[in-house]
Steps between C-alpha positions, in 0.01 A plus 500: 500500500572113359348224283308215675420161417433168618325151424298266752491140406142382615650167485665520853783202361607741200811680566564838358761537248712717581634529144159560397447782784825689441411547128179662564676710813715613222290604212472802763846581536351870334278545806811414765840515365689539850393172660328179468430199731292153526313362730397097409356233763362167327151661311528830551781759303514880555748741308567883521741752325571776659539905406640616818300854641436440853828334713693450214703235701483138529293543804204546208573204356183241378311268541494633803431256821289603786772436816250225594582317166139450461440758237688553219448854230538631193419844399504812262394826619571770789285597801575848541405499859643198626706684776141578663466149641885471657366594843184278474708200366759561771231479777399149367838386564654514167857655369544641242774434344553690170371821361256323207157536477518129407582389876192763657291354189533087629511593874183717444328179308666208771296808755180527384454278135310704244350717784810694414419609185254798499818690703744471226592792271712418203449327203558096553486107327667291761397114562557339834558086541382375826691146572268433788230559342588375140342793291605810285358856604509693187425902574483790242447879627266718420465647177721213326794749494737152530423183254464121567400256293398113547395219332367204668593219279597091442413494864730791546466861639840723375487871555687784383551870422451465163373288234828439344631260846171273479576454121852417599406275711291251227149684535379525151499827320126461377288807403142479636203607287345706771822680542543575144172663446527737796829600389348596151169645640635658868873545431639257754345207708360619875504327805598170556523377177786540297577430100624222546296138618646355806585832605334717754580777731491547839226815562639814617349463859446189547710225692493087352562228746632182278522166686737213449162286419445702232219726668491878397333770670418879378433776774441864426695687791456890388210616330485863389086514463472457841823722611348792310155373679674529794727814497436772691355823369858752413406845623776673323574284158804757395663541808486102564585387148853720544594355759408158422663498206806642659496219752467232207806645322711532800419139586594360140804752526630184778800368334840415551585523139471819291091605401426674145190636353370445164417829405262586182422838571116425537326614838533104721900467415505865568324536825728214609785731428361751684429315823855405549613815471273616730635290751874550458593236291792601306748313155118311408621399108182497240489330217326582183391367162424788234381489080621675222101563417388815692143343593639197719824742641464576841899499586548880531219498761700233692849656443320855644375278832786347549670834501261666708625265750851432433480140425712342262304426168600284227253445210545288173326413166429149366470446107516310233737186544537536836123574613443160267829293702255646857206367352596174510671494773170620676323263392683216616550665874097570437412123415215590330420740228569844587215708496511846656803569213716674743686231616816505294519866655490421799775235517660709290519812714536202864810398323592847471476557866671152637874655498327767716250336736340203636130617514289765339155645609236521256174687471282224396171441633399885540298480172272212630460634863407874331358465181822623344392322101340703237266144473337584775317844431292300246355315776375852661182556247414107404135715242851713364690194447208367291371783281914541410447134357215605252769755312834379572517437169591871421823604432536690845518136637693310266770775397642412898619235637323564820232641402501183273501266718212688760270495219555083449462498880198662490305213276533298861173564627463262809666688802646211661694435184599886466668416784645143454587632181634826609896413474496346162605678227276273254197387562220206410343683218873586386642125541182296321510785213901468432614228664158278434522364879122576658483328797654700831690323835314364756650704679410385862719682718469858340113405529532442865677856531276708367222326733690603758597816393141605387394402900746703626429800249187461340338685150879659554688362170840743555491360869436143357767509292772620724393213746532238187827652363670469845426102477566463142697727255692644834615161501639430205698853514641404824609155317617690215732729785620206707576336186733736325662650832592144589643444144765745615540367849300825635243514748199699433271670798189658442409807775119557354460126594515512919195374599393792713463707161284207313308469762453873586465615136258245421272637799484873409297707303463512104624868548801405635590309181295621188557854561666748248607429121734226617401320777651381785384841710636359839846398363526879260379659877666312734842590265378870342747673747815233388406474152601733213187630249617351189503128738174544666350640150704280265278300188558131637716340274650162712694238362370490146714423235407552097485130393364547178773692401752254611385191308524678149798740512741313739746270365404200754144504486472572150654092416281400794181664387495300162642177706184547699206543250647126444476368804455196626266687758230497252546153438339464876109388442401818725682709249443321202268799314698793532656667173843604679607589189296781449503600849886551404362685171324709676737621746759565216228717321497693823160388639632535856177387633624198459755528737247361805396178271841430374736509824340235743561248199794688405671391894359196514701413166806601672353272786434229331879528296711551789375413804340163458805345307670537823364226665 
């Protein structure tokens, strides 16, 4: 697991300075503390730091050259089943000579070129130069578990793992206007935009060829519409979920460093848990983040797992100064505004486990792949949805926050938008009636989703909006993970991510999914047997964190709240009519449905105080 980066002078007489190139490398040191290296020929620069998991000796070591000296790579990620191709490799007439995945990763591409890629499982960014050829291969896997970011600018093409290295490197830290309004209407920016101009990301899936003349290609080279199209009917759904899933965490178990778990005592963390200690794996350490506030407290869940099991378990709180120090912190290893409001937490609790181990295992992604969000049962009656908009209004639906919130969601009466809209916590209505902004995103790329996700499931909203999720707020939680891991120098693997359960869950039967009070039927059956009651039958509670209690009763926040209804945020023209002052007023009367209109603005203040003065 490492940082990446690089710049391409289209201007073939431009040398690269190395000065230049080793300051970006190193505004990653976070992601790759135990090594670093250079690689720099006339035009063309490449970088890497390096966090050691796989051959932790030298013999890892990158840019890494193909033994040719044609090719030349850097990359961050792990493919878990790189040992598969030693025998093929071998019978081609190559040696291997170390024990990285790195080494089977260029020989594989030197082999076969991107023919290769469809037969990789792991989570990847890794960009290849080709001196013969005089062109950049820029690849990203799957789901977009690993970042990379470019800019093509001043006749210039620099890459990187994160935002931070291309700013480093002299691209200007520019907000863009479409990027702005997603974030306030969506939450985040999807696909290959970013919120930034001049900034883009590479598509999870996708591989970019980038020319020394300045010529840049896009090719899609995994697409899950037609992989679900394409799989296979599953006779038995339980019995080959198990023992999928068991396969997926016993290939991300592949380390020769010490593996974790973050553990929140929910059912995905927990059926992690309980397939390694089905298959024998013994001192696993979990790590858990727990509140003083009963209702977002899921720690003595974890603690009785962990026990269950006997794996070490070390939880922790975050509050008040400290939870305020994280946020900030997060936000600069975020580069953008944070938005799903777990992200001091999370660094908080990665930091926690560094002294102990080098990578944890998370159980993100089962929530998209099963339906595992309370948002999506008000997608299952769309004529429900809208007769609970003609009397939300009563106090049933305004005395609760979610029940609050389902009755504003239910004034959406175009189902496309229900579910473009579906992940937001505020929505159009909401933002032209408080925040006086009326016109919506473009939004292009969601758009193009749901066409292809109303193809593949049609007049099926819950199915549609698993399929868009996966592309689009799946992505920005995977961001948010890699993120705050790497702030701590941790890898993070995700088992519900192997493409053999996307593809296979996305094929099967509503039943299999939408089943029961919960959800997620073939994940509760495949696991009723490993599973405790009070896990399989626990309220979901995940990662949520009270911050509307935080703002006006800790010491931190409380300065910060009245700095913010100050701003110079609202001094933006896009901003310019919102009363932030009585937002604040609001709050502090103990309206806490204004929690959801307050905190986007609320982190992009810290954003826009923080982080941009850095550069």
């Amino acid at each position: 697991m490492c940082g990446i980066n690089g710049i391409l002078y289209f201007q073939s007489q431009k040398k690269v300075d190395e000065s230049i190139l080793t300051k970006m490398r190193d505004s990653l040191e976070h992601r790759g503390p135990d090594d670093k290296g250079l690689f720099i020929e006339n035009n063309i620069g490449l970088g890497h730091r390096r966090l050691s998991v796989l051959d932790v000796s030298k013999a890892g070591q990158q840019p890494f050259l193909s033994d040719d000296g044609r090719y030349i790579m850097v990359y961050n990620g792990e493919i878990y089943n790189f040992k598969d191709f030693y025998p093929e490799l071998r019978s081609n007439g190559f040696t291997i000579k170390t024990t990285s995945d790195t080494e089977v990763l260029l020989k594989l591409f030197e082999l076969y070129g991107s023919k290769m890629f469809h037969r990789l499982n792991g989570m990847f960014a890794f960009v290849i130069w080709d001196k013969k050829e005089r062109k950049l291969t820029a690849v990203r896997d799957r789901m977009g578990v690993k970042p990379l970011y470019y800019s093509s600018f001043n006749e210039s093409f620099y890459f990187a793992s994160e935002q931070k290295a291309l700013f480093t490197a002299g691209v200007p830290l520019k907000m863009a206007q479409e990027g702005l309004e997603e974030y306030i209407f969506n939450r985040f920016v999807a696909g290959e935009n970013t919120l930034y101009e001049n900034i883009k990301k590479v598509l999870p899936g996708y591989v970019m060829t980038i020319h020394e003349s300045g010529k840049i290609t896009n090719e899609k080279w995994w697409d899950l519409k037609s992989e679900i199209q394409n799989q296979s009917i599953i006779q038995n759904p339980e019995t080959w979920f198990r023992e999928t899933f068991d396969d997926s965490v016993k290939l991300r178990m592949i380390s020769d460093v010490p593996v974790g778990v973050l553990l929140s005592g929910g059912l995905d963390s927990s059926s992690i848990l309980a397939s390694l200690n089905h298959q024998n794996y013994k001192t696993v350490q979990t790590f858990n983040v727990g509140f003083k506030e009963k209702e977002h407290n899921e720690s003595h869940l974890a603690k009785k797992m962990a026990e269950k099991f006997d794996f070490g378990f070390h939880t922790m709180k975050l509050e008040d100064n400290n939870l305020f120090d994280k946020l900030i912190d997060s936000t600069y290893f975020q580069d953008e505004p944070i938005m799903h409001l777990s992200e001091p937490h999370i660094l908080a609790l990665s930091q926690l486990a560094k002294p102990s181990v080098k990578v944890l295992l998370s159980g993100e992604g089962a929530d998209e792949l099963m339906g595992g969000y309370f948002r999506y049962k008000a997608l299952k009656y769309p004529s429900l949805l809208h007769s609970i908009g003609a009397i939300g209004n009563m106090d049933y639906f305004t005395s609760k926050p979610r029940y609050e919130k389902l009755a504003r969601y239910s004034q959406i009466r175009d189902h496309d938008d229900l579910v473009l809209f579906n992940g937001s916590n505020i929505y159009p209505k909401d933002i032209a009636k408080s925040f006086g902004i009326t016109n919506p995103p473009r939004n292009e790329y969601r758009n193009k989703i749901l066409e292809e996700a109303k193809s593949l499931y049609p007049k099926n909203l819950r199915r549609q909006a698993l399929y868009f999720d996966q592309h689009t707020y799946l992505c920005s939680l995977l961001d948010r993970n890699d993120r705050c891991t790497m702030g701590a120098s941790i890898e993070c693997r995700e088992p519900f991510l192997d493409q053999r359960l996307i593809i296979g869950i996305g094929s099967l039967e509503d039943k299999w999914l939408f089943t029961g009070k919960k959800w997620k039927y073939v994940l509760k059956s495949a696991m009723s047997d490993r599973l405790p009651k009070e896990i399989l039958n626990f309220k979901k509670v995940g990662l949520s964190v009270p911050w509307g209690d935080y703002l006006i009763k800790s010491p931190g926040f409380i300065d910060e709240l009245e700095s913010f209804s100050k701003s110079d945020l609202f001094k933006i023209p896009y901003f310019e009519h919102i009363n932030a002052k009585k937002l604040v007023e609001n709050l502090r009367k103990g309206d806490i449905k204004m929690t959801p209109y307050l905190m986007p603005l609320f982190m992009m203040h810290i954003w826009l105080k923080t982080y941009t003065t850095k550069f």
